[in-house]
DOPAKE-401004 format. One record per atom (N, C-alpha, C, CB): x, z, y; residue in three letters. Coordinates in steps of 0.001 Angstrom, whole numbers, plus 500000, padded with zeros to 6 digits. Glycine has a CB too. Layout:
% DOPAKE-401004
XZYala...
END
This chain:
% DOPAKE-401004
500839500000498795unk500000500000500000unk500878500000501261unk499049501233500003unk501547500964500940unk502935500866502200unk503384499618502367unk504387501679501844unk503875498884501430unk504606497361501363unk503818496345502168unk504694496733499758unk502097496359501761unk501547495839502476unk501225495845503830unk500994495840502050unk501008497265504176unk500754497421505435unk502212496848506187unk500310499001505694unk503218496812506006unk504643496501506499unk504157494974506804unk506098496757505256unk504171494244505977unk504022492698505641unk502917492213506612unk503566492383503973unk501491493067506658unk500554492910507535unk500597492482509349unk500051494065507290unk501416493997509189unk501194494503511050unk502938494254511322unk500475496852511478unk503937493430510051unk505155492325511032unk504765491184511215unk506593491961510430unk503662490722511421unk502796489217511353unk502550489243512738unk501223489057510337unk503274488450513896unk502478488116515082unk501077488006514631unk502948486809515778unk500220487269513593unk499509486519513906unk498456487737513779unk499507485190513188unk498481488692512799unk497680489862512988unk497454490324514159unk498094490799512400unk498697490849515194unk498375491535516372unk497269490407517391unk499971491966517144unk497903489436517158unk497220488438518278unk495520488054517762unk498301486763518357unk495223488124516320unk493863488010516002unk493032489367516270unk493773487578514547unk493768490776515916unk493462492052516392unk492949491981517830unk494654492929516280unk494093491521518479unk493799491804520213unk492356490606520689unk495701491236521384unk491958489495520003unk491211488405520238unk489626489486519794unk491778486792519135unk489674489775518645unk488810490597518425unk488517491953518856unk488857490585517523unk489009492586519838unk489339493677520452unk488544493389521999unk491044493870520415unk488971492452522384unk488627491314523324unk487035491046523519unk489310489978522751unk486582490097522330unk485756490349522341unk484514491205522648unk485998490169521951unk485029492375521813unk483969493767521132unk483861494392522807unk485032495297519542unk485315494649523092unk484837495014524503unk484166494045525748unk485990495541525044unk483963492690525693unk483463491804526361unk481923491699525878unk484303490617526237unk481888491892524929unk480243491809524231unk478939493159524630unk480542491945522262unk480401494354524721unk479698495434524941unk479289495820526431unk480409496395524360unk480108495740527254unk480230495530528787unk478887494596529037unk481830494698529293unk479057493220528683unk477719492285528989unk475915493183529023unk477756490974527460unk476347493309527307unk475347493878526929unk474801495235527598unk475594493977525743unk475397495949527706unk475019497081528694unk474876496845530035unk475902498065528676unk475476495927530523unk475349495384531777unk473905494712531979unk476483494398531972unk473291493884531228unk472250493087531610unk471418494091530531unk472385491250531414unk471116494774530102unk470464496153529466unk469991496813530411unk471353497114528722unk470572497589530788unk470751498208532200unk469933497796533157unk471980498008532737unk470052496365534111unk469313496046534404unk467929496240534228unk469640495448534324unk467880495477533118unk466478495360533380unk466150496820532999unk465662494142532519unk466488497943532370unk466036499126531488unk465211499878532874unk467568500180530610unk466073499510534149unk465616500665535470unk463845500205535810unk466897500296537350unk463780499075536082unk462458498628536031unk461673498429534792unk462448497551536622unk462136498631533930unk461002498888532717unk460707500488532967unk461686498543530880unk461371501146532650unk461400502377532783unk460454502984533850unk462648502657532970unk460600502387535350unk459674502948535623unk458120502208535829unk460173503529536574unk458115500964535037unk456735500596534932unk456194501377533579unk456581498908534861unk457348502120532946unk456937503090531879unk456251504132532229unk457920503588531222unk456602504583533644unk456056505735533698unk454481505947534507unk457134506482534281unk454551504607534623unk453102503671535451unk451952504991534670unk452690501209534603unk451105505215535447unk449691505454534510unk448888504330534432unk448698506570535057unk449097503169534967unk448291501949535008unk448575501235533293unk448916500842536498unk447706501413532323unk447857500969530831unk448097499495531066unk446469501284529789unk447532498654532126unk448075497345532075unk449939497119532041unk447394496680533414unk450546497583533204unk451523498067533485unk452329498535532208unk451205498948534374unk452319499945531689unk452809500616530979unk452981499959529591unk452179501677531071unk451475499967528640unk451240499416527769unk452548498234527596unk449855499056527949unk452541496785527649unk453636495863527717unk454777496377527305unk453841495371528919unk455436497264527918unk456883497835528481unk456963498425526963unk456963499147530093unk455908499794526696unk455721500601525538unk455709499203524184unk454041501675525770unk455156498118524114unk455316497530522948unk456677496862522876unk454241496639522728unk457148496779523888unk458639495656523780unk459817497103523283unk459265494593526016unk459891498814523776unk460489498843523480unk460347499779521740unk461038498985524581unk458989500250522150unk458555499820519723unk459107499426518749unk457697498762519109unk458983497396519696unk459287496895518624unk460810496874518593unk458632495676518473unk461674496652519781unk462961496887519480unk463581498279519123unk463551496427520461unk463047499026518890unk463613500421518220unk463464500437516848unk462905501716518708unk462238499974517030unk461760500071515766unk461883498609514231unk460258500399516279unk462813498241514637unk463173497415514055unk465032496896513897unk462272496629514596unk465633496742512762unk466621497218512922unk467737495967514039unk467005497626511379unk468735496267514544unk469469495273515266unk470028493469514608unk470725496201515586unk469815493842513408unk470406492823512411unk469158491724512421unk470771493561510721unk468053492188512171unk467106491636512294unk466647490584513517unk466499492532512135unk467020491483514711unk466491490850515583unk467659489948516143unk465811491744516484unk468993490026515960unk470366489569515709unk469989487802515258unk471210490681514296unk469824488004513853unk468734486581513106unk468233485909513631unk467657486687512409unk466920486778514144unk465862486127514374unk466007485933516050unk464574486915513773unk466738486098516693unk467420485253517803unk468475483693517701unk468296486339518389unk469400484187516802unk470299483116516516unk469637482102515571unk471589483661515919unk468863482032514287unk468338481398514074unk467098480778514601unk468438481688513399unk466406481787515470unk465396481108515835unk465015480225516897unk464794481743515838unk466162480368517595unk466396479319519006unk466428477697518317unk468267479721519976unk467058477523516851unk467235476085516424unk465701475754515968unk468465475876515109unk464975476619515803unk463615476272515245unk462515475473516885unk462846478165514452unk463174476245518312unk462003475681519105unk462083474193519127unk461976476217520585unk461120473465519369unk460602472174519542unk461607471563520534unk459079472173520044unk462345470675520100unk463023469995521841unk464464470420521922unk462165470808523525unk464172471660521646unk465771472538522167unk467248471631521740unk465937474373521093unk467046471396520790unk468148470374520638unk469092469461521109unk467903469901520272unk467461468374521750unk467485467128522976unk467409468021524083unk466098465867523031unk467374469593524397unk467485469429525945unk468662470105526818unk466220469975526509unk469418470534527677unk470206471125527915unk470665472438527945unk470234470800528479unk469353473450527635unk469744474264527022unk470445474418525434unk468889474755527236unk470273473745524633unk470969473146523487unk473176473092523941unk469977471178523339unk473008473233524856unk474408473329525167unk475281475035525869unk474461472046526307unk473888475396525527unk474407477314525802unk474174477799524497unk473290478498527072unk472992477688523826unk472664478302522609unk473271477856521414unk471406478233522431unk473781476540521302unk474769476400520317unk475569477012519815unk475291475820520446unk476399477542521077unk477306478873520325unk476710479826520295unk478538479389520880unk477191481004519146unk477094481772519266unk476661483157520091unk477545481476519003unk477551482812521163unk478118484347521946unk476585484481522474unk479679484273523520unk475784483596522990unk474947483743524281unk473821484189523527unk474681482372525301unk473061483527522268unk472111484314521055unk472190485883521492unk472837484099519225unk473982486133520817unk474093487130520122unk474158488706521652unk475649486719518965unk474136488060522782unk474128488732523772unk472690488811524060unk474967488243524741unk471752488199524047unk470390488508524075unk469828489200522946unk469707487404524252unk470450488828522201unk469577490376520688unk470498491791521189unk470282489933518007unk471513491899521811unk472222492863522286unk471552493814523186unk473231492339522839unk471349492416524363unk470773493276525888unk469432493656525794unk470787492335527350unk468715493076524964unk467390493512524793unk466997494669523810unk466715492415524435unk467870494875523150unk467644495919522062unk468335497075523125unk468520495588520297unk469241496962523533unk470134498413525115unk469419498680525417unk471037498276526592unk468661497404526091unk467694497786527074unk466079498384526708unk467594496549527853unk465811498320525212unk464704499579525086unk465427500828524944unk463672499475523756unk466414500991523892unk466798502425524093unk467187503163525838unk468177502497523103unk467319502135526572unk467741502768527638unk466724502876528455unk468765502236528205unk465896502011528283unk464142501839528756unk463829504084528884unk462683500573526629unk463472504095526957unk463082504946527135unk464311506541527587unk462254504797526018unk465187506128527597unk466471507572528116unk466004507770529428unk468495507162528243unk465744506648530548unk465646506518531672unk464180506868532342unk466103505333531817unk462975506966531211unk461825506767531402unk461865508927530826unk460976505105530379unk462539509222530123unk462419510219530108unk462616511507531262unk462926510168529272unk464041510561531933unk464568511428532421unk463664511074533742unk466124511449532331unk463314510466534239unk462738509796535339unk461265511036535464unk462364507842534904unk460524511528534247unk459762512359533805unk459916513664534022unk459687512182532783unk461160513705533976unk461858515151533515unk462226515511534798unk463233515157532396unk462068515073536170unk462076515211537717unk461376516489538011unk461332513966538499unk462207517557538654unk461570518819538861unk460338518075539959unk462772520196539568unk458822518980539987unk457900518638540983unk458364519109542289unk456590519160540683unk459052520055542289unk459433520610543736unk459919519294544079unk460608521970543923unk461010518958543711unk461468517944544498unk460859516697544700unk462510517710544142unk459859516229544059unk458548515579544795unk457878515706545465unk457856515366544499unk457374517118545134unk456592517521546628unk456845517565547934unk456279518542546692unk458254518008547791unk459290517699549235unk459039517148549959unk460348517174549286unk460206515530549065unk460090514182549491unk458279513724549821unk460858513237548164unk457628514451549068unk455799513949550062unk455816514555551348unk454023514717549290unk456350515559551261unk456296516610552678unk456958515723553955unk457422518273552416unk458174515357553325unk458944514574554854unk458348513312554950unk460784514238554833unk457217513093554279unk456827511894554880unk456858510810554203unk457442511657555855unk458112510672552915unk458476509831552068unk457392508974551312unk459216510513551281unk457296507737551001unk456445506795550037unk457056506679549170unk456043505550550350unk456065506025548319unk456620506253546844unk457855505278546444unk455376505978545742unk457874504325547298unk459188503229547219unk460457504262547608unk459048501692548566unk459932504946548716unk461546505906549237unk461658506850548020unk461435507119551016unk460730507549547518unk460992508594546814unk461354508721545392unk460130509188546982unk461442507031544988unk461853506454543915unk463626506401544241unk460985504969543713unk463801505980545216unk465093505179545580unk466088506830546366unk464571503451547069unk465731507397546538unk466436508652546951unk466422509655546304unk466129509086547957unk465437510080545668unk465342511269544761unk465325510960543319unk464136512041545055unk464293510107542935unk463746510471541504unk464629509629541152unk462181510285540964unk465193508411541123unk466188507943540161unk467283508313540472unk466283506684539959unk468236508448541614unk469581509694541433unk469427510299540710unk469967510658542307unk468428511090540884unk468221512631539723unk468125512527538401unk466897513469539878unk467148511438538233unk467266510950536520unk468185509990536084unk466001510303535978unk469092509896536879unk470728508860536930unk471473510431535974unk471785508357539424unk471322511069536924unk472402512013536192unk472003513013535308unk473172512735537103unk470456513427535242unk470092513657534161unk470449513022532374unk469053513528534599unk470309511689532743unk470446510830532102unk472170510235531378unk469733510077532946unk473080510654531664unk474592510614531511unk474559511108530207unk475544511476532562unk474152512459529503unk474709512461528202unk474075511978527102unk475001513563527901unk472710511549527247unk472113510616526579unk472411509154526641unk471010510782526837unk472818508957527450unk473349507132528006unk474599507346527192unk473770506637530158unk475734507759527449unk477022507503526697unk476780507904525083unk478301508457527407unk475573508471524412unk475551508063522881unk475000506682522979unk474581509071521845unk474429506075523426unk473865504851523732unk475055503956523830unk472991504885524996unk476032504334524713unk477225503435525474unk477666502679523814unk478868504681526509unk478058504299523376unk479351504444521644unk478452503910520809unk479962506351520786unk476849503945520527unk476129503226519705unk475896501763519718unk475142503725519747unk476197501313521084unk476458499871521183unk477560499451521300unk475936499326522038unk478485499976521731unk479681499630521083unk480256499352519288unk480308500618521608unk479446499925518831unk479654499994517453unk478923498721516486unk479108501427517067unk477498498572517217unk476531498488516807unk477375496443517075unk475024499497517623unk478341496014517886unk478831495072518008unk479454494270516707unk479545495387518893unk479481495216516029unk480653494850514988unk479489493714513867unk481499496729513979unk478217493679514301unk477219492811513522unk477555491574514180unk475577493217513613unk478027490992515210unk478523490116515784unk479362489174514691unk479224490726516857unk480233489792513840unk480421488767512901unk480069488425511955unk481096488666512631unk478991488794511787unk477519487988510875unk477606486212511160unk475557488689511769unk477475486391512550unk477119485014512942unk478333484257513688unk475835485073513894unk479810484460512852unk480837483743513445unk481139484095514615unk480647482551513486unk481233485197514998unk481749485800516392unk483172486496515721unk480472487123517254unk484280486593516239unk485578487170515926unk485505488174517048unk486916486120515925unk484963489068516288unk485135490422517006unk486198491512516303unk483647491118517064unk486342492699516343unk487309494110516122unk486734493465514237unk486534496397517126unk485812493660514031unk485532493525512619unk485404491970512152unk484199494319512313unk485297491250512516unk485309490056512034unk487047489644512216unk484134489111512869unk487824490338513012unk489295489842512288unk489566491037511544unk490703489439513382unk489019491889510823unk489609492659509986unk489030492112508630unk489383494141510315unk487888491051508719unk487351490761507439unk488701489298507243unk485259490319507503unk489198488922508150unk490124487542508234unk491327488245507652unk490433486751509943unk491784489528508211unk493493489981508265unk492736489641506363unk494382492292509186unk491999490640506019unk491778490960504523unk491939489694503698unk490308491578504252unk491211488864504327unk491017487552503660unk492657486987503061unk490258486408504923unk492844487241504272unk494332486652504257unk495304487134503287unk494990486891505525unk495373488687503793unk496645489629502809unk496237490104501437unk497106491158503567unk494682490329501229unk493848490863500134unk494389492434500603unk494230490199498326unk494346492980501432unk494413494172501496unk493372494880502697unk495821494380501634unk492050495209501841unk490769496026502556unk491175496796503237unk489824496751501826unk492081497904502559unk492238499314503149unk492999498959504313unk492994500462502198unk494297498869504646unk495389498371505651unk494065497449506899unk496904497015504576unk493202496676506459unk493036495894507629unk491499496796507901unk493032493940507360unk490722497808507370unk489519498148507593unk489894499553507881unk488508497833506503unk490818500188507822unk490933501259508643unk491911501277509548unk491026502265508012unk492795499939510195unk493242500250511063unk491938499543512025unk494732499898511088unk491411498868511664unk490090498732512748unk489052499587513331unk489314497985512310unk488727501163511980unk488429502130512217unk489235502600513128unk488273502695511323unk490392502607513051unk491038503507513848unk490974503124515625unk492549503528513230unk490650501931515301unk490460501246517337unk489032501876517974unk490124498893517509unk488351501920516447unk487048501874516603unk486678503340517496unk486351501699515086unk487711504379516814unk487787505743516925unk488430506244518036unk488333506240515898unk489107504722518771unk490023505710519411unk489575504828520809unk491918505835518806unk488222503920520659unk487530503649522039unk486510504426521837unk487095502173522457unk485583505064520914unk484876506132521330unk485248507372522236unk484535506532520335unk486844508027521757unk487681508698522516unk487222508616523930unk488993508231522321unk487931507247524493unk487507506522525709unk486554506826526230unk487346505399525640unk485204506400525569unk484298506344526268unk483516507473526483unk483738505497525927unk483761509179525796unk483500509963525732unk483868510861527241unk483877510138524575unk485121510352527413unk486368511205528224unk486139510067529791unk488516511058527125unk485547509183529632unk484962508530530784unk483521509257531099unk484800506906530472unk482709509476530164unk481465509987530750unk482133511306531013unk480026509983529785unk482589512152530032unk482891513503530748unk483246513299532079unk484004514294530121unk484115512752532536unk484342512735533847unk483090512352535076unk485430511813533864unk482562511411534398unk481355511062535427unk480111512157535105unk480752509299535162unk480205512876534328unk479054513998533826unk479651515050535072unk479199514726531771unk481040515196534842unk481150516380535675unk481599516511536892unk481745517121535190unk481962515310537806unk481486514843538965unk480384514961539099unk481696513806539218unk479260513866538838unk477822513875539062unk477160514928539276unk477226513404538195unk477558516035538377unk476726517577538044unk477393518482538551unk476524518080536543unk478393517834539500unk479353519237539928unk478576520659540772unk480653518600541146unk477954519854541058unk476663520715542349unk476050521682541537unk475126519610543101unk475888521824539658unk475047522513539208unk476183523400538691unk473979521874538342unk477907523638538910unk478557524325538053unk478650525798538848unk479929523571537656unk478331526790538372unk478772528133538655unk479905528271539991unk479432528665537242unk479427528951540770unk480844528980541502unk481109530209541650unk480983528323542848unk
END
């Protein structure tokens, strides 16, 4: 096992397929949380609508993406774009061909219910005093959205968002299902190559382990900035 791992990781071509897939995973995940995000702030609070026209919608989109697993809807994105009528002959046929752009919409849309509802919770979870306030000075509900209640459920919202962050980060590695060379799709190649599972699937664990690290020790920091106002003095 030793011999191999030697033979493996003195291979330029390992480090440079490692770093391509490394590349990736963090380019896939960034997107995805990025256009997640987005849209999650305005779902969220048409979540918290009492208007069932409103609400209702929001509540079935993020159902069905919770409630259904990522692989699935992974599929039934990438395959199902070749099934619409036309798409072929028309110019969208020249984004959806590859890969990446599918596999970023089964991404951002699945973020974006779990983050739907983190955001819709915390958005809930708004002490009333501090509504009543903001009614007191005069505030509308556009100001009192945009100054109080989402700051507040911004940082409410931090240690539930970064299991979200590390769960989609992870949750990337389905990306090479569908010919994406991500962190795990060159560890299924190094293998291919050397026949050695262990050497190429736990040093990928080990990246895997040591950007959760990362992203843990990034929210801590923004947890305890953000919340500094609530620490003991």
């Amino acid at each position: 096992m030793f011999d191999a791992a030697i033979k493996i990781f003195s291979n330029s071509y390992t480090w440079a397929h490692y770093w391509e897939g490394l590349v990736t995973t963090v380019q896939l995940t960034l997107l995805s949380l990025l256009v997640g995000g987005l849209l999650a702030v305005p779902l969220a609070i048409m979540r918290t609508s009492k208007n069932k026209l409103i609400n209702w919608p929001v509540w079935v989109f993020t159902y069905v993406f919770r409630g259904t697993p990522l692989l699935i809807q992974l599929y039934m994105i990438y395959y199902g774009v070749t099934l619409i009528e036309g798409i072929q002959e028309s110019f969208w046929w020249e984004i959806f061909k590859h890969a990446l752009y599918p596999t970023l919409i089964a991404f951002s849309l699945n973020t974006a219910a779990y983050t739907t509802e983190i955001f819709r919770g915390a958005i809930e979870a708004t002490p009333r005093g501090e509504i009543e306030a903001a009614k007191a000075y005069g505030m509308g509900w556009g100001l009192r959205m945009r100054r109080i209640i989402l700051p507040s459920a911004f940082r409410r919202a931090i240690p539930a968002y970064s299991n979200e962050v590390i769960f989609m980060m992870h949750a990337t590695s389905i990306a090479s299902l569908v010919t994406i060379i991500d962190l795990l799709g060159a560890a299924r190649d190094i293998y291919a190559k050397y026949y050695a599972p262990f050497e190429a699937f736990i040093f990928v664990g080990l990246i895997y382990l040591c950007l959760t690290f990362g992203i843990l020790a990034i929210f801590k920091r923004i947890e305890k900035k953000m919340l500094a106002h609530l620490a003991p003095r």
